[in-house]
C-alpha positions in Angstrom: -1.7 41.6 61.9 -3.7 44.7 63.5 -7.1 45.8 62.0 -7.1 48.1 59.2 -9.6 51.5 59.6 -11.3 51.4 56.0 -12.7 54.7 55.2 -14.8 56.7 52.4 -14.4 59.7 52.0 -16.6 62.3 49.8 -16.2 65.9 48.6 -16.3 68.4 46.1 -12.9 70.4 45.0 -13.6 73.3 47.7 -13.6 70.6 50.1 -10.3 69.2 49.3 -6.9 70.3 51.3 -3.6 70.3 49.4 -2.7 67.2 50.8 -5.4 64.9 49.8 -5.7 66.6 46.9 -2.2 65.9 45.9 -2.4 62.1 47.2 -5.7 61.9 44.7 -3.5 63.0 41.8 -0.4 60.8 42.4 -2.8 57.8 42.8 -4.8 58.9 39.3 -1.1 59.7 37.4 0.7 56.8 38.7 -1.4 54.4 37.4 -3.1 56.4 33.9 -0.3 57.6 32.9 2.8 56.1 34.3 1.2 52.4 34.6 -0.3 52.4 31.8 1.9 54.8 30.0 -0.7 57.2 28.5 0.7 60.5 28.8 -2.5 62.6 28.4 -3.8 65.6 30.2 -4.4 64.3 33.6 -6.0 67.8 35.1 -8.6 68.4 32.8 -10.1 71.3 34.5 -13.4 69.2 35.7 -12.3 68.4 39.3 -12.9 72.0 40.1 -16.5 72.0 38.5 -19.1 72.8 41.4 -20.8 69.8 40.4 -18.4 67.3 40.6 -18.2 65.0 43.7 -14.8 62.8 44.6 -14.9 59.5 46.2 -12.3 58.1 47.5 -11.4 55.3 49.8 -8.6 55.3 52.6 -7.0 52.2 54.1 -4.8 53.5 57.8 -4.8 57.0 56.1 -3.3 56.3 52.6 -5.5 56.5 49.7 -6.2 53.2 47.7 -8.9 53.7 45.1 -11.0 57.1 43.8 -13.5 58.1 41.0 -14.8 61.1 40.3 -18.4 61.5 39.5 -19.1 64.7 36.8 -22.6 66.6 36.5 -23.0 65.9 33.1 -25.7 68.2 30.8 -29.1 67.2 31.2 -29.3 65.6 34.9 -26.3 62.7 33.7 -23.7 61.8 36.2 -20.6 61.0 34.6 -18.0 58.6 36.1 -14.2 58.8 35.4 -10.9 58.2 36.7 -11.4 54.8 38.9 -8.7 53.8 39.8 -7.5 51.1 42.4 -4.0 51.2 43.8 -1.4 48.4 42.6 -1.0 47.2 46.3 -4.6 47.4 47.0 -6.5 45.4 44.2 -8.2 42.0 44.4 -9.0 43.6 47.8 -12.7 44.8 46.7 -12.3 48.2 46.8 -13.5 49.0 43.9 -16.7 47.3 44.1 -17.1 49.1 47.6 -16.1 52.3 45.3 -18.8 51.9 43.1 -21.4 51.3 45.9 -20.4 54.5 46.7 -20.6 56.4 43.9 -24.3 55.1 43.2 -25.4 55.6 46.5 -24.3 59.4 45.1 -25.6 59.3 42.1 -28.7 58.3 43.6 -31.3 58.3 40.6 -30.0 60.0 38.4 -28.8 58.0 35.0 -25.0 57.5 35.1 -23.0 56.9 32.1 -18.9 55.8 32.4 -16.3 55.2 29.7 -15.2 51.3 30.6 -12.1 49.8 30.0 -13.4 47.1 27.8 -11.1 44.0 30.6 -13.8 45.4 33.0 -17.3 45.8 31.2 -18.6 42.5 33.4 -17.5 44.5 36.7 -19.8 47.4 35.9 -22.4 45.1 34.3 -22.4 44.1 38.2 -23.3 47.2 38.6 -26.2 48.0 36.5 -24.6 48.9 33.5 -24.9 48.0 29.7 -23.1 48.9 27.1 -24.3 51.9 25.3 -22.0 52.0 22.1 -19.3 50.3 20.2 -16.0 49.6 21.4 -13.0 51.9 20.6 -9.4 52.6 21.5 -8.3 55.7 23.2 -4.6 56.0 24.2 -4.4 52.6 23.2 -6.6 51.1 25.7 -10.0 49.6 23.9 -12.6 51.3 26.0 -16.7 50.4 25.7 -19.2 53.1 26.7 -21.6 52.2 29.3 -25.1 54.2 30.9 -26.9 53.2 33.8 -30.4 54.0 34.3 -32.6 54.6 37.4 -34.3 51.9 39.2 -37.7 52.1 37.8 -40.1 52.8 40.6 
């Protein structure tokens, strides 16, 4: 089997062609909302905000796992949409993802809305749970910050 290129990519909205830009919202809509069969508003007008960065990760050209990090009031980076492709998980991307995003986030505190299955993922990570748990399009969700390194 021949190598595969593993690349991250980074950018905001103005950086974004058509193309990848479409591949980003098939990847985000085929698993939120067809997968997991949550029709919401997937474009929510934030990945045009100046402030918002996309991460993404490409395996041979073809996208298999993004985020988005927001600029939330008050210096607070806010992370949403991760999302791993079916084909692609159990293949650590989205640890790699989230090694990322950090390195992005720099230190700044971070907060994310975690599907409650994967609070001991972002733990990993650095983060703790910052409220109580509650359902949102049927999926129990925990809410989770992230401070700086102290330091």
């Amino acid at each position: 089997m021949p190598a595969q290129t593993l690349v991250t990519r980074i950018a905001s909205f103005a950086e974004l062609d058509a193309r990848t830009f479409h591949d980003l919202l098939r990847l985000r809509i085929d698993v939120f909302v067809v997968e997991q069969a949550c029709p919401y508003p997937e474009l929510d007008g934030r990945d045009v905000e100046p402030g918002t960065r996309h991460v993404w990760l490409t395996v041979d050209g073809d996208v298999v796992a993004y985020l988005r990090i927001l600029a939330d009031p008050g210096g607070v980076a806010r992370i949403g949409r991760v999302v791993v492709a079916p084909q692609a998980r159990r293949g650590g991307y989205a640890g790699r993802l989230m090694a990322e995003a950090l390195a992005v986030v720099g230190d700044r505190p971070c907060v994310l809305e975690a599907q409650s299955h994967l609070v001991a993922f972002y733990a990993r990570h650095g983060f703790t749970v910052s409220g109580p748990e509650y359902v949102e399009d049927g999926i129990p969700h925990t809410p989770m910050r992230r401070e700086p390194a102290a330091g």
